[in-house]
N, CA, C and O atoms as CSV, one atom per row, in Angstrom:
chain,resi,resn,atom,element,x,y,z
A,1,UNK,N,N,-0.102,13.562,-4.668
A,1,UNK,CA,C,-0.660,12.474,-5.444
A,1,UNK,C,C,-1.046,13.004,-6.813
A,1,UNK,O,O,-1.656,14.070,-6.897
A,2,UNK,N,N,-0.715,12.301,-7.888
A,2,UNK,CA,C,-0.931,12.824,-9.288
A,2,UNK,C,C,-2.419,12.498,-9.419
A,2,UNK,O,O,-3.085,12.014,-8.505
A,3,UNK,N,N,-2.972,12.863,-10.866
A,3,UNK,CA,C,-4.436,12.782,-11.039
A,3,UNK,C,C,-4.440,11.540,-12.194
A,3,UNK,O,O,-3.524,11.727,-12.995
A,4,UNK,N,N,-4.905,10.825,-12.369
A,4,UNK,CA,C,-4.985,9.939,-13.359
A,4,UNK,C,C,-6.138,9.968,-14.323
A,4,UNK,O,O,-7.286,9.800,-13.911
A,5,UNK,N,N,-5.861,10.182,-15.639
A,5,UNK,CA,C,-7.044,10.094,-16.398
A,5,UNK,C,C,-7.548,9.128,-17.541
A,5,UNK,O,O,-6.876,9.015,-18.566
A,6,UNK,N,N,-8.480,8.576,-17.409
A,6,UNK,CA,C,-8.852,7.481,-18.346
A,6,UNK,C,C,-8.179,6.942,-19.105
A,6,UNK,O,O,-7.565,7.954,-19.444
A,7,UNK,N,N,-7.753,6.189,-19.682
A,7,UNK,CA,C,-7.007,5.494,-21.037
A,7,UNK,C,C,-5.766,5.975,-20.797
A,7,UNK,O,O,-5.112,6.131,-21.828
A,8,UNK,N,N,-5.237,6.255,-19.826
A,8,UNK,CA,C,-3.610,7.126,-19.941
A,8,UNK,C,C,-3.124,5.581,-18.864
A,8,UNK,O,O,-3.735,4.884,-18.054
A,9,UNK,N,N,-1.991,5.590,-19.315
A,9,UNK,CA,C,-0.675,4.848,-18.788
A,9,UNK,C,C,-0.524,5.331,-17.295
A,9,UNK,O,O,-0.674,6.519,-17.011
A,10,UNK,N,N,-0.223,4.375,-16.351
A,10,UNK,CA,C,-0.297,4.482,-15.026
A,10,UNK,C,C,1.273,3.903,-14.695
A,10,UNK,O,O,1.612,2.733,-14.874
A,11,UNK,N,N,1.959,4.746,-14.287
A,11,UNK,CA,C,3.551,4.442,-13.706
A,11,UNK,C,C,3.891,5.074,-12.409
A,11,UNK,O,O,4.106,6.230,-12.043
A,12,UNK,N,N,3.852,3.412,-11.604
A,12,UNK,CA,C,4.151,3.593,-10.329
A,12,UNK,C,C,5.865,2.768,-10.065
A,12,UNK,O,O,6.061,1.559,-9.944
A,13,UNK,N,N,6.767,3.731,-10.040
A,13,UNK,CA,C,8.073,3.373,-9.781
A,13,UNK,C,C,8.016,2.718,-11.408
A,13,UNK,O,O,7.268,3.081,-12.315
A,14,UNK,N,N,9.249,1.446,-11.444
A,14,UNK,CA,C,9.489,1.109,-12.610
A,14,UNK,C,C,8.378,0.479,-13.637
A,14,UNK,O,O,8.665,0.090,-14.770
A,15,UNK,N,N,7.218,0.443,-13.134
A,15,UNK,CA,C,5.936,-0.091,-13.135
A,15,UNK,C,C,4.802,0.648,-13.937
A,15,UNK,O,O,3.968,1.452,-13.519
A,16,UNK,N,N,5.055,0.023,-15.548
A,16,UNK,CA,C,3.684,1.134,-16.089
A,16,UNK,C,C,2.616,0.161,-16.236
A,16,UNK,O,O,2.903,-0.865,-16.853
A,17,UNK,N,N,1.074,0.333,-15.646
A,17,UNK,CA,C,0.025,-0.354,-16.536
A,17,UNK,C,C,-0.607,0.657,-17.431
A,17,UNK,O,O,-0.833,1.854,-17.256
A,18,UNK,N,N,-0.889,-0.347,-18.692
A,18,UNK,CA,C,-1.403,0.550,-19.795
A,18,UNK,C,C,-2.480,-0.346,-20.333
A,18,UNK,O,O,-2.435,-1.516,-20.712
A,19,UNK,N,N,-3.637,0.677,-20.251
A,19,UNK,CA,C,-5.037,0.548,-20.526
A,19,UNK,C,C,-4.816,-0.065,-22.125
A,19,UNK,O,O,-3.859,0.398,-22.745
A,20,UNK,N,N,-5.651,-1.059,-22.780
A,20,UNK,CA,C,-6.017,-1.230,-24.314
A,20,UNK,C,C,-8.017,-0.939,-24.253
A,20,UNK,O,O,-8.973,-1.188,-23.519
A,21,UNK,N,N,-7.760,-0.387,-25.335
A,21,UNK,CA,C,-9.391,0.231,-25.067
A,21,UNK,C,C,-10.135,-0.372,-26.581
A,21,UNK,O,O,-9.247,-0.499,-27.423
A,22,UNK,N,N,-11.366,-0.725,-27.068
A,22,UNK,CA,C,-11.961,-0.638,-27.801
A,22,UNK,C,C,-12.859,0.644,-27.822
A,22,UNK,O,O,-13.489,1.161,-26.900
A,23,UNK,N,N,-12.764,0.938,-28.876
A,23,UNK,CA,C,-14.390,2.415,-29.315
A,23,UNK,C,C,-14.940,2.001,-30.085
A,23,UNK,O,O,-14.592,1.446,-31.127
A,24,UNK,N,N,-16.243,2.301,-29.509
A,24,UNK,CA,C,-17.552,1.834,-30.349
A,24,UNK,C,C,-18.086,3.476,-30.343
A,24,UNK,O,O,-18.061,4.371,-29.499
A,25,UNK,N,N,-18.654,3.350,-31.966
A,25,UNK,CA,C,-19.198,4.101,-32.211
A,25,UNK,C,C,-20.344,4.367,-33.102
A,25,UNK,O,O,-20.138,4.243,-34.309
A,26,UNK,N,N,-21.550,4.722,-32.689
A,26,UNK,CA,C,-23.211,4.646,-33.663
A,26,UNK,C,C,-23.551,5.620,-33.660
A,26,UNK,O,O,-23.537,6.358,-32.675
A,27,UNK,N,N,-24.081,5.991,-35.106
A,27,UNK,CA,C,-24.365,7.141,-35.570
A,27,UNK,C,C,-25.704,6.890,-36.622
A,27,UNK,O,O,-25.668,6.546,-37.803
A,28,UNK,N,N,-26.711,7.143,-35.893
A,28,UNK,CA,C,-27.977,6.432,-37.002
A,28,UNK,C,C,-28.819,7.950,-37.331
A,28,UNK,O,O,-28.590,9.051,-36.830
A,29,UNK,N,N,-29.733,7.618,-38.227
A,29,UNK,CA,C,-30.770,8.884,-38.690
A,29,UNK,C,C,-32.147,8.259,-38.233
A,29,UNK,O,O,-32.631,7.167,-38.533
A,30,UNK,N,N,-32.650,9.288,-37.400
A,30,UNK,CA,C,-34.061,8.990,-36.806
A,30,UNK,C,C,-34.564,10.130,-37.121
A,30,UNK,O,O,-34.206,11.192,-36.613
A,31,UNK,N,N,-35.690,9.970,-38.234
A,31,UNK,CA,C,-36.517,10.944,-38.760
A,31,UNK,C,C,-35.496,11.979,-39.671
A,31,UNK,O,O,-34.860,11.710,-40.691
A,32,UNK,N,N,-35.573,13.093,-39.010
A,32,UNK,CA,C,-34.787,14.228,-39.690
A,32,UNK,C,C,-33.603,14.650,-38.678
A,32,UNK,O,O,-33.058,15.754,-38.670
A,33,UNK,N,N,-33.264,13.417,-37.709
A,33,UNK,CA,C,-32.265,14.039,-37.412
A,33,UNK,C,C,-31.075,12.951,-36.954
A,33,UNK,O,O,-31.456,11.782,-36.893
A,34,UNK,N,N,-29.963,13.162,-36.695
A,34,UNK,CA,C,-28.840,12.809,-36.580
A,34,UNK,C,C,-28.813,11.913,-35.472
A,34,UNK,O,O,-29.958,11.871,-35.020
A,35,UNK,N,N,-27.857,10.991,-34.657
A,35,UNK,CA,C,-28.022,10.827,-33.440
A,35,UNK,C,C,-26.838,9.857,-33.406
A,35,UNK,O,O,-26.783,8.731,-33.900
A,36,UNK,N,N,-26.019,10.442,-32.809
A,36,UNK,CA,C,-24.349,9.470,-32.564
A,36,UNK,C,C,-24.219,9.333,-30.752
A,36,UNK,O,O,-24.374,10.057,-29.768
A,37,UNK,N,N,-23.863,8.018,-31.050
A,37,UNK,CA,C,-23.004,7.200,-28.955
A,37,UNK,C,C,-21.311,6.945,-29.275
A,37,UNK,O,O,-20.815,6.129,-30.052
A,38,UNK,N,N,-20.937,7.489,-28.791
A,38,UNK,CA,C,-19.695,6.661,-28.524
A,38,UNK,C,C,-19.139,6.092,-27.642
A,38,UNK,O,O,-18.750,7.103,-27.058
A,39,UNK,N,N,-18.630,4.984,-26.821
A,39,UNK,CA,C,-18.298,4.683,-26.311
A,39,UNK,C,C,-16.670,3.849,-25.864
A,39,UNK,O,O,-15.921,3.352,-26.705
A,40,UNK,N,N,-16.499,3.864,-24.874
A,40,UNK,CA,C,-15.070,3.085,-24.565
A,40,UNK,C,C,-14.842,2.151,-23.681
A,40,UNK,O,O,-14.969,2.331,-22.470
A,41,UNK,N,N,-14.403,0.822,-24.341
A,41,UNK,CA,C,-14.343,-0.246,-23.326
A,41,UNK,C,C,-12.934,-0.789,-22.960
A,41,UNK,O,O,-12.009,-0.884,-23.767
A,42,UNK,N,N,-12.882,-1.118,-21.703
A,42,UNK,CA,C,-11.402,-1.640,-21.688
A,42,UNK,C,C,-11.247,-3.261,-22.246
A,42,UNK,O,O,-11.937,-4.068,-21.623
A,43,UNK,N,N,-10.540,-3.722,-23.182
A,43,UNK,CA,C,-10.297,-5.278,-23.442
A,43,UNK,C,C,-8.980,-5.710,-22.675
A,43,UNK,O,O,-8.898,-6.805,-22.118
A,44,UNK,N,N,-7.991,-4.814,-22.682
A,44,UNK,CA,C,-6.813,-5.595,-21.888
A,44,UNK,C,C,-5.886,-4.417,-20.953
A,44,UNK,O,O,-6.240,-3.289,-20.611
A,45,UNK,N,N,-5.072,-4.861,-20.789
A,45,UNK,CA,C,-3.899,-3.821,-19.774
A,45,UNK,C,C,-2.455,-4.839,-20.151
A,45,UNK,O,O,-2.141,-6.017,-19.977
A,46,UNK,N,N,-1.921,-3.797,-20.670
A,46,UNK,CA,C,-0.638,-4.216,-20.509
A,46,UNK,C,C,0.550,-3.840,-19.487
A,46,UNK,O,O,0.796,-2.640,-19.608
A,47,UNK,N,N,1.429,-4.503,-18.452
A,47,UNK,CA,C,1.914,-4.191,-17.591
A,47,UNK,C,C,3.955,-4.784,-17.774
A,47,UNK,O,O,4.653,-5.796,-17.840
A,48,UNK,N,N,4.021,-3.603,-17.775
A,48,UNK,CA,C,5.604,-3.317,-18.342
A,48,UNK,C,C,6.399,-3.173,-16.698
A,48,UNK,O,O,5.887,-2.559,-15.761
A,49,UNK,N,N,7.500,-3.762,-16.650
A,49,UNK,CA,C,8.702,-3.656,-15.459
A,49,UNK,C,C,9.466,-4.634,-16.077
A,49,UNK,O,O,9.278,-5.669,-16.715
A,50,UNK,N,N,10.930,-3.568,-15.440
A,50,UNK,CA,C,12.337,-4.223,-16.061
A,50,UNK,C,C,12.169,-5.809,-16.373
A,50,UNK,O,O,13.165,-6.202,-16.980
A,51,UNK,N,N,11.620,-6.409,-16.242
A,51,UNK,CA,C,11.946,-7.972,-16.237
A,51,UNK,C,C,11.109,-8.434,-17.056
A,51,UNK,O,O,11.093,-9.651,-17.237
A,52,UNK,N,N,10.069,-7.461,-17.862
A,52,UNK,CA,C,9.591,-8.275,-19.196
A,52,UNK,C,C,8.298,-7.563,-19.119
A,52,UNK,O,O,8.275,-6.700,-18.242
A,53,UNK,N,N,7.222,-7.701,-19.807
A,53,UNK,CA,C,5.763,-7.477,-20.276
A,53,UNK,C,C,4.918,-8.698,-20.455
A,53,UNK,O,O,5.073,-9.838,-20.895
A,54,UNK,N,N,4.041,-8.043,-19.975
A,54,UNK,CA,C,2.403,-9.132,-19.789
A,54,UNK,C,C,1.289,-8.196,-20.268
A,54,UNK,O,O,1.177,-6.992,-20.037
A,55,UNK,N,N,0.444,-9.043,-21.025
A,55,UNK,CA,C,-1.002,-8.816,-21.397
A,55,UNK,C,C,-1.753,-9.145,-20.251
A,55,UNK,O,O,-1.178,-9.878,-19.446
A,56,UNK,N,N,-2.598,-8.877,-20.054
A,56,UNK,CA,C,-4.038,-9.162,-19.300
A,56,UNK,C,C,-5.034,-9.152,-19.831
A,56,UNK,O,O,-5.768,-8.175,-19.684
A,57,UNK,N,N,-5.503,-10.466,-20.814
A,57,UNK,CA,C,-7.026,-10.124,-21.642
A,57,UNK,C,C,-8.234,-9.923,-20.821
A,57,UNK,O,O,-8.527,-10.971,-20.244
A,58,UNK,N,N,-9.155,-8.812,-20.525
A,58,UNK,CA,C,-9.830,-8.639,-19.892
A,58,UNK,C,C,-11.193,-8.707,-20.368
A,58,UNK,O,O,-12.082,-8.432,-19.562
A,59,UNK,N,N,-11.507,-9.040,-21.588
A,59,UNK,CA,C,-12.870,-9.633,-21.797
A,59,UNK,C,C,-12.717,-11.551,-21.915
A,59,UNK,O,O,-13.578,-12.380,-22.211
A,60,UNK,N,N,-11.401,-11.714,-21.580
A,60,UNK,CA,C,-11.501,-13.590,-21.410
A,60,UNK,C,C,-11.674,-14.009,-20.212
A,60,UNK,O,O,-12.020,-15.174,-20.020
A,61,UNK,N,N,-11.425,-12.967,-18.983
A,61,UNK,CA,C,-11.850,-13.158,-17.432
A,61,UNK,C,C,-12.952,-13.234,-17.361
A,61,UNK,O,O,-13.767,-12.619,-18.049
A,62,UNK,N,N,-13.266,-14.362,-16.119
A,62,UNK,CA,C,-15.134,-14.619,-15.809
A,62,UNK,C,C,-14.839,-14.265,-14.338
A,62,UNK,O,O,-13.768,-14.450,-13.759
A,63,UNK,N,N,-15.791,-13.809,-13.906
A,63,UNK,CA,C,-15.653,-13.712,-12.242
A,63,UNK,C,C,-15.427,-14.685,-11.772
A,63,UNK,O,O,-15.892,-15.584,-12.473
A,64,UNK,N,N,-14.743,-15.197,-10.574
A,64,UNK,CA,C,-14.154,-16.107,-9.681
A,64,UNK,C,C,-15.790,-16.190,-8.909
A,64,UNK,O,O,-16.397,-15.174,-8.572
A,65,UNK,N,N,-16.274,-17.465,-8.740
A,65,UNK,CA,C,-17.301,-17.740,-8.395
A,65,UNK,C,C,-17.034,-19.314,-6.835
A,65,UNK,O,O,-16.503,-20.422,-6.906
A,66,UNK,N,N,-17.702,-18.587,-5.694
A,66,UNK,CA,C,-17.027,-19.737,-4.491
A,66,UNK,C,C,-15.762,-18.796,-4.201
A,66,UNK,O,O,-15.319,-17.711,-4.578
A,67,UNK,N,N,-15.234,-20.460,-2.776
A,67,UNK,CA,C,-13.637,-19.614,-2.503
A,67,UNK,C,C,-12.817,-20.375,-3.493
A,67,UNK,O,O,-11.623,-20.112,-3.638
C-alpha cells in the first residue's frame, strides 16, 4: 500500500482525485515580536477518468441533514 500525503493527487487505477487547497496566511507584530499561522484548507477535488473531469466544490456542500 503506498503512503499518501496531503495536497498530493491520489490515483487509483485510471482514477486521479486531486485536492484544490486554499492558504491562508497571518503574520502580525505583537510587541517586539513577530508571529506568523499558516494554514491549508481544502475548497474542491477534482476527479479525472478516461471519460471526462468533474469539480467537487467543497465549501458549497452543507451536511445532509435527516434520511
Amino acid at each position: 500500500m503506498s503512503r499518501t500525503q496531503p495536497g498530493q493527487p491520489v490515483v487509483i487505477g485510471n482514477l486521479v482525485i486531486e485536492p484544490v487547497e486554499r492558504t491562508f496566511i497571518d503574520v502580525r507584530r505583537i510587541g517586539d515580536s513577530i508571529v506568523g499561522v499558516a494554514q491549508k484548507a481544502p475548497v474542491a477535488v477534482v476527479i479525472r477518468t478516461p471519460s471526462g473531469t468533474w469539480t467537487v466544490d467543497l465549501e458549497g456542500l452543507a451536511p445532509a441533514i435527516g434520511p
